[in-house]
C-alpha positions, 0 to 999 in steps of 0.5 A: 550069680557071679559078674565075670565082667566086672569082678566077683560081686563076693570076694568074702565067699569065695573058695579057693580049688584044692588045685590052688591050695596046691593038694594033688586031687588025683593022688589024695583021691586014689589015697582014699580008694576012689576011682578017679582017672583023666576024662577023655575030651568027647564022652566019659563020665566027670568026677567030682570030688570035694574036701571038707577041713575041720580045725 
């Protein structure tokens, strides 16, 4: 559970987003062949994607 107050109990588990490591999500999806387009702000359905690298 995370304590937005008083700063991450966690900082060793943290992610970053693949926003913030600075890959473009709506091209490297489309790349793949996803279907991946903005979400309206009422309704819609959200699209979730995750990136797994190995060394």
């Amino acid at each position: 559970e995370c304590a937005f107050e008083k700063g991450c109990r966690h900082p060793d588990l943290a992610r970053p987003s693949m926003e913030a490591c600075g890959i473009d999500v709506f091209k490297t999806a489309r790349e793949a062949g996803f279907p991946i387009e903005v979400v309206p702000p009422e309704g819609g359905v959200e699209n979730y994607f995750a990136l797994l690298l190995l060394e």
